[in-house]
C-alpha positions, 0 to 999 in steps of 0.5 A: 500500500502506498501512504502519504498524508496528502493520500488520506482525506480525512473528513469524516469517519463512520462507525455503526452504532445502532443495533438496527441500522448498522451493517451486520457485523460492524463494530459498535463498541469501545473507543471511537475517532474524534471524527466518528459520527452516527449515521444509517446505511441508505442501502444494505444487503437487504434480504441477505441470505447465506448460501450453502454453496458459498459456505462450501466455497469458503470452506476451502479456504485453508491456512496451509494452501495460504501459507505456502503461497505467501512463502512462494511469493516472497521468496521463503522458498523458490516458486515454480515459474516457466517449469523452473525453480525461481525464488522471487525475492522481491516483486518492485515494480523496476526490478525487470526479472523479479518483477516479470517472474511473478507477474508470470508466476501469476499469471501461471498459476491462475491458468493452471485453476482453469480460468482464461487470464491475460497480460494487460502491458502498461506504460505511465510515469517513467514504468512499464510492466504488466497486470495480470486479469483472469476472467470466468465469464458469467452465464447469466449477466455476462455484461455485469463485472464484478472485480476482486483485485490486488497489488502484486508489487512490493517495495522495500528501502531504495538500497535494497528493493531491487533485490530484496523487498518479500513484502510478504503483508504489503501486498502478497496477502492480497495478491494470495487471497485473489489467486485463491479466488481463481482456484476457487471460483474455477470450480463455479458458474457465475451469473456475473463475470468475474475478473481477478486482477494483480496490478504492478505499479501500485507502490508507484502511484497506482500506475498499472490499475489507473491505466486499467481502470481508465480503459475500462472506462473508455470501452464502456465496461460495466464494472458493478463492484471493485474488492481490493484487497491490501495488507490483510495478514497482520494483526498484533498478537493478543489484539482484537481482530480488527480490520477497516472497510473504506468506501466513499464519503457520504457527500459523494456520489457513489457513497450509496453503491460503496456501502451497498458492497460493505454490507455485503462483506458485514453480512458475509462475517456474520453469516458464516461464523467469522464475526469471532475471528473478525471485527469490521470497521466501515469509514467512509473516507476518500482515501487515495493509497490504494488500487480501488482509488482507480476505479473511484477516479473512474466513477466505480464502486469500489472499497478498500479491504485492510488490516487496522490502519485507521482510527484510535485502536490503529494497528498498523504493521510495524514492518511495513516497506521494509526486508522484515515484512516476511510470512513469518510476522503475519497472523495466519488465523486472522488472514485465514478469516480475512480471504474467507471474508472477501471470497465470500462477499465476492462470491456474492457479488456474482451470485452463483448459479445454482447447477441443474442436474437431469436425471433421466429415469430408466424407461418402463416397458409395457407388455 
């Protein structure tokens, strides 16, 4: 994730008190922003249900597939990358074959779930490189998309980011919960297309996800919902599992949209037995630091997925940019429960179609 104070407008910060108002989910106790303030969601995931076929995609989510992915990632142990070992150290956008290795890695991995997966090249501010967009086409309503995206990139200081930077929180988390997704979701039909997109240039400016938002744009794409997903591992140990939603301020146009998508994610934690493992905060702020900020620019929905950034009870991780954001610091429990989480809005989004089997009966003879 890429900060900087003039990224973060901080003009209000909403958490959900009333019992009968608030996303399912929410927090609603303890200390609060000076800048929090009371207000009811306009429009919820009314009628919520949860699905059995969605609790069985999220119950295969595990902490070990998780774990290994994130050490291949970030250079634990070597990944497989063009049927070679290749131990990916650091993923810095300017690093050429670091970089160019785990957009394949990627990219690989993906087609090997079963789904169609393309580069999408870029060149912005100085960079070139390459994002990474698999596509299930939904069967239904092809023409309406729905996108769970993350940065593959990481960063680490400039004396060492072109060699090492494992970035295993900032942004292998996210990127290992959207290639979980692939896995998953290849398994399923979808009434709405999903697109599972890794960005590079993010740590940048955003510069690969601004070069596909805005041609998204261009072609007239139908983009119903963005869930990015950046730094969702880290939790300090002993502390309450908190993780903080950002959608739009309430003035803003699309603030109604942007919480339509959060209830989703508050119903998602509540339904499937994560509201022990996952204590949500919905703050409807304009900030910048991060790919859904793309799709915002574009005039999408879309919300940002993260770990305790905001809010007196921040806890942010202390490792952040540097060649000690290793697999090792992250809470697995809390990650584990943070991809269920997203997998499941996700999957919502796009509604699951439901497989019709014909049985054909054994024809009866008469004499």
């Amino acid at each position: 994730m890429r900060y900087g104070l003039a990224a973060l407008c901080v003009a209000c910060a909403i958490l959900w008190h009333t019992n009968e108002l608030q996303p399912a989910g929410a927090r609603h106790d303890g200390p609060q922003p000076e800048s929090s303030v009371r207000a009811a969601p306009a429009l919820q995931a009314n009628g919520f249900q949860a699905s059995p076929i969605i609790a069985g995609m999220i119950a295969e989510v595990q902490a070990a597939r998780l774990y290994s992915l994130t050490a291949e990632l970030t250079g634990e142990w070597p990944a497989i990358v063009g049927g070679e070992p290749y131990t990916i150290s650091t993923r810095f956008t300017g690093s050429i074959t670091p970089i160019q290795k785990a957009t394949q890695y990627a990219y690989e991995w993906m087609a090997g779930a079963g789904v169609a997966v393309d580069y999408h090249p870029w060149s912005a501010s100085g960079y070139s490189n390459r994002n990474v967009v698999a596509v299930i086409t939904g069967t239904i309503r092809p023409d309406e998309i729905i996108m769970a995206v993350a940065h593959l990139d990481s960063l680490s200081p400039a004396e060492t980011r072109m060699t090492l930077a494992p970035g295993a929180d900032d942004n292998a988390s996210g990127s290992v919960a959207v290639l979980s997704m692939a896995r998953i979701f290849s398994q399923y039909s979808f009434s709405r297309t999903l697109r599972l997109a890794l960005f590079s240039g993010e740590e940048q400016g955003l510069l690969g996800s601004n070069v596909y938002a805005a041609a998204a744009r261009a072609r007239g794409d139908n983009i119903v919902a963005v869930v990015n997903m950046d730094m969702i591992a880290w939790n300090t140990p002993g502390s309450l599992p908190t993780l903080d939603v950002f959608i739009r301020p309430t003035t803003s146009a699309g603030y109604t949209d942007d919480l339509t998508i959060a209830g989703i994610f508050t119903h998602v934690v509540a339904a499937y037995g994560l509201a022990g493992q996952l204590i949500p905060e919905i703050y409807p702020l304009w900030i910048g630091a991060s790919d859904h900020a793309s799709f915002w620019q574009q005039g999408y929905p879309a919300l940002l997925l993260i770990e305790d950034y905001y809010g007196s009870t921040r806890d942010f991780n202390p490792r952040y940019h540097t060649v000690s954001d290793r697999l090792e610091y992250l809470d697995l429990d809390y990650f584990t429960a943070f991809v269920k989480a997203a997998l499941g809005t996700v999957a919502h989004l796009a509604h699951p179609v439901v497989p019709v089997h014909v049985i054909y009966l054994p024809l009866t003879q008469r004499p």
